[in-house]
N, C-alpha and C positions, 0 to 999 in steps of 0.2 A: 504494500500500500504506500503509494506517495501522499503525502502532509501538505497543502500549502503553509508555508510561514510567513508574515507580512511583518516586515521589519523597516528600521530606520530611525533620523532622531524627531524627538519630542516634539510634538506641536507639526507634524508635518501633514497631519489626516490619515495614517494608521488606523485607526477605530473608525473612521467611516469607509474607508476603502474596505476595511475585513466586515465591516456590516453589509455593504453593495453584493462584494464578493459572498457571502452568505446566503444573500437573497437568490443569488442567478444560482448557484450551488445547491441550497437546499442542504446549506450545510449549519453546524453548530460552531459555534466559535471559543475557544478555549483562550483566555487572556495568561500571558508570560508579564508580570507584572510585581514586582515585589511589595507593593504599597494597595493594591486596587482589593489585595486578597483580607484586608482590612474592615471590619464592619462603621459604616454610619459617617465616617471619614471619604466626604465622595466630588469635594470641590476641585479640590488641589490634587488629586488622584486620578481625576480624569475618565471617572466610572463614566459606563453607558447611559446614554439618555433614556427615560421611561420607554418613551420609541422603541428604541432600539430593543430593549429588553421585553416588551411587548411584540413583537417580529422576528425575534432570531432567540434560538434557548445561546447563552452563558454560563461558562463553566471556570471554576476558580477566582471568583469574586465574590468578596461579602461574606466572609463565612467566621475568618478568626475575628476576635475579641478586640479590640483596640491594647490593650494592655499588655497581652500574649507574646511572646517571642515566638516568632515563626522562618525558618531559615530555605535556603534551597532545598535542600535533600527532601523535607516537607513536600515543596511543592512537586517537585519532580514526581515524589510517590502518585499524589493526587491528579497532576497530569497525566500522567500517561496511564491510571485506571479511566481519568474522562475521556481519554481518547478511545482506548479499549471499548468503553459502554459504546461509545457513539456509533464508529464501526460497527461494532456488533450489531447495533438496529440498523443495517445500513444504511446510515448516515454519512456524513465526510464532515470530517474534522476538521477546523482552520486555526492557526496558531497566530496568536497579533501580541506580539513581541514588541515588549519596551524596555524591560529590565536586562540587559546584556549577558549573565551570569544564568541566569533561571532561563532563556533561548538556548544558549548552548548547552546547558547541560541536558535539559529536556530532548533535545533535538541528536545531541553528539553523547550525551555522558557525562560526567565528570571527569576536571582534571583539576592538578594543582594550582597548575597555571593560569586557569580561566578565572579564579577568583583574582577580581583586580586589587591596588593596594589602597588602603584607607590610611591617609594622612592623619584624619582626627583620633583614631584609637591605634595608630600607631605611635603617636603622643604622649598618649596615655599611658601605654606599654611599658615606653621606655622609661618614662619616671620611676617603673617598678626596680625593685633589685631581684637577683636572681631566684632568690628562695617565695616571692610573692609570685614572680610568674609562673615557675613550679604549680606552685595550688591552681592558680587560674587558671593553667592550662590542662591538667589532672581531673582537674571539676568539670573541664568539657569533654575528658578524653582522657580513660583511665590508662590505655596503651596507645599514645599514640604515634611512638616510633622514630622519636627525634631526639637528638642529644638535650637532655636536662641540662647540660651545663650552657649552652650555646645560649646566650641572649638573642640574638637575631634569628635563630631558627625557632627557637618557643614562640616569636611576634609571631612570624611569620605563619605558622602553625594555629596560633590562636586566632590569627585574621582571615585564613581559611575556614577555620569550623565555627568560627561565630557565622560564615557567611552560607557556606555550606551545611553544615551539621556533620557530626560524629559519624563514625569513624573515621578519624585522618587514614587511614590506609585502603580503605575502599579508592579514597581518589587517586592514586597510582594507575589505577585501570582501567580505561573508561569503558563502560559497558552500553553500548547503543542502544537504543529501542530495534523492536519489530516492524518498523515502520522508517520510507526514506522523506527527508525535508525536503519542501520545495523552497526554495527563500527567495524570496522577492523585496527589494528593499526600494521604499520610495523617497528620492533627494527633490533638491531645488538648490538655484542659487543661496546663498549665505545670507543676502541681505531681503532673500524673500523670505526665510526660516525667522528671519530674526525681528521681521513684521507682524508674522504671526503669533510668535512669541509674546511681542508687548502686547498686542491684541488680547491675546488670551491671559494674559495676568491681571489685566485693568477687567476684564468680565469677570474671571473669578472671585476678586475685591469684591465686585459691585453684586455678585451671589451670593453676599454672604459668608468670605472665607475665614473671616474674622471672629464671627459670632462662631459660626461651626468648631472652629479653633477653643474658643472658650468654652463649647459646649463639652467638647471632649476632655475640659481639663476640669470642669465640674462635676462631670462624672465619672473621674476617680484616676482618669488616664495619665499617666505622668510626662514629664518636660522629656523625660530621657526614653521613652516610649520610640521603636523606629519606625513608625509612620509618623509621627511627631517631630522627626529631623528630617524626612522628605521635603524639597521644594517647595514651597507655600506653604507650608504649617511650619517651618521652620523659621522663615520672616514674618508668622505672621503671630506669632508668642513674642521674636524681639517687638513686633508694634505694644504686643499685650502688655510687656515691662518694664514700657517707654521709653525702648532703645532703637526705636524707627516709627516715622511719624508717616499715616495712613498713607501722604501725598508721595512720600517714597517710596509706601511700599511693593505696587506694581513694579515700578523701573528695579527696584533691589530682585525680585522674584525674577521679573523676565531677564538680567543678567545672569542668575543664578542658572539658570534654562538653558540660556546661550552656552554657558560653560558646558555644559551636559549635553546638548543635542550634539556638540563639536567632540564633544569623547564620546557618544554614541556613531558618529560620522564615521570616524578612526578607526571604532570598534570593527564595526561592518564592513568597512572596506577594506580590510585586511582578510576577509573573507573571500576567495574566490568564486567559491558556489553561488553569491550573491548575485542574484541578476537584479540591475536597477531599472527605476522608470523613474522619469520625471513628471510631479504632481499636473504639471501642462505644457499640453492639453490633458481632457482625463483619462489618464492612466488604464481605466477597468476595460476595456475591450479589450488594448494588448495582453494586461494581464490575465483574462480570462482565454484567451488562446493559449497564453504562456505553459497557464494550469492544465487545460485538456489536452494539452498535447504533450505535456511531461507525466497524462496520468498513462 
């Protein structure tokens, strides 16, 4: 069975391109998203519209807790049994990829490699002394096969499985699914990305991302929460503790975006398999030739 995978950066019309393609498909759509799989959190996350979720079934969204840690290896499980189900009724599956790490491994497996590196709790890390990252990293992974004395191998180790989940040695091997990827990635110039980006952070603001942000922190969800350091909820707690004033806060989020759509750029296109289209003219007739003719 071929997968299509609809990939590329942020803000580019991914989710309605893989809703289009759903409709002519008659397919279900399976979201690769590390923040979307969040409950009640749906501004800044970029959830489907009622629409959409009334017209096409969705899979791996809305389900964990806001509070809850939830890492790749999680999803991966959950993926590829929705894909399983879907098949099975046959159905066809489509994969709409946003998170880089939760695409590839769903799609390829796991590796060590594919977790990228976190500057902030790399930080963190290293403030520790040997014997504290010892526990931290023990507490995530009773064996997990790295010299206990090495400082930079425990980071590195612990920035893996916080991203991944346990067991560190399962990712040495990557083990494919039963199913091949089709990947489709959609660009545009830089300075059309980056129109829509401020676009869509000044709507988000004006939806509400602010209030939502406080709602989730009233009912119980905490600052350190990781869909709470996502994009837009993470500028929109500094508004909340009067370290960014409302009128900034669009421009601070859409550069925050920018930086991210352009490491999702990178990401992708270091990918050969990747066949691209540009968002114009539109895209969905090439790419539905694309799909039936690689099925």
């Amino acid at each position: 069975m071929r997968v299509p995978v609809v990939v590329g950066p942020t803000g580019i019309g991914k989710s309605q391109l893989a809703f289009e393609l759903a409709l002519e498909l008659g397919a279900e759509i399976v979201v690769a998203d590390s923040k979307q799989v969040y409950r009640r959190l749906d501004i800044a996350t970029n959830k489907p519209s009622p629409e959409h979720l009334n017209r096409v079934p969705y899979h791996m969204i809305d389900f964990v807790d806001p509070a809850a840690n939830f890492n790749a290896a999680q999803y991966v499980h959950g993926a590829r049994e929705a894909i399983a189900d879907i098949a099975g009724r046959g159905r066809v599956p489509v994969i709409e990829g946003g998170t880089m790490l939760y695409v590839d491994a769903l799609c390829d497996g796991f590796s060590l490699t594919g977790v990228p590196p976190d500057a902030e709790l790399r930080a963190e890390l290293e403030a520790l002394d040997a014997t504290a990252l010892q526990e931290r990293l023990l507490a995530l992974d009773a064996d997990p096969g790295v010299d206990l004395q090495n400082p930079v191998r425990m980071i590195r180790a612990i920035e893996v499985l916080q991203a991944a989940g346990p067991p560190l040695r399962r990712l040495r091997t990557r083990t494919p699914p039963p199913w091949e990827a089709v990947r489709m990635g959609l660009t545009a110039p830089l300075d059309v990305i980056d129109r829509r980006l401020d676009e869509r952070s000044r709507q988000q603001v004006g939806r509400g991302l602010v209030a939502e942000t406080q709602a989730a922190l009233d009912a119980g969800v905490p600052e350190s929460a990781a869909v709470l350091t996502g994009i837009g909820y993470a500028e929109a707690l500094a508004h909340i503790r009067g370290d960014l004033t409302l009128e900034n806060l669009p421009q601070t989020m859409a550069r925050s975006n920018r930086r991210y759509a352009r490491r999702q750029l990178r990401w992708w296109r270091r990918d050969s398999r990747v066949k691209w289209f540009e968002i114009e003219p539109d895209p969905l007739p090439a790419i539905l030739n694309y799909v039936r003719a690689a099925a």
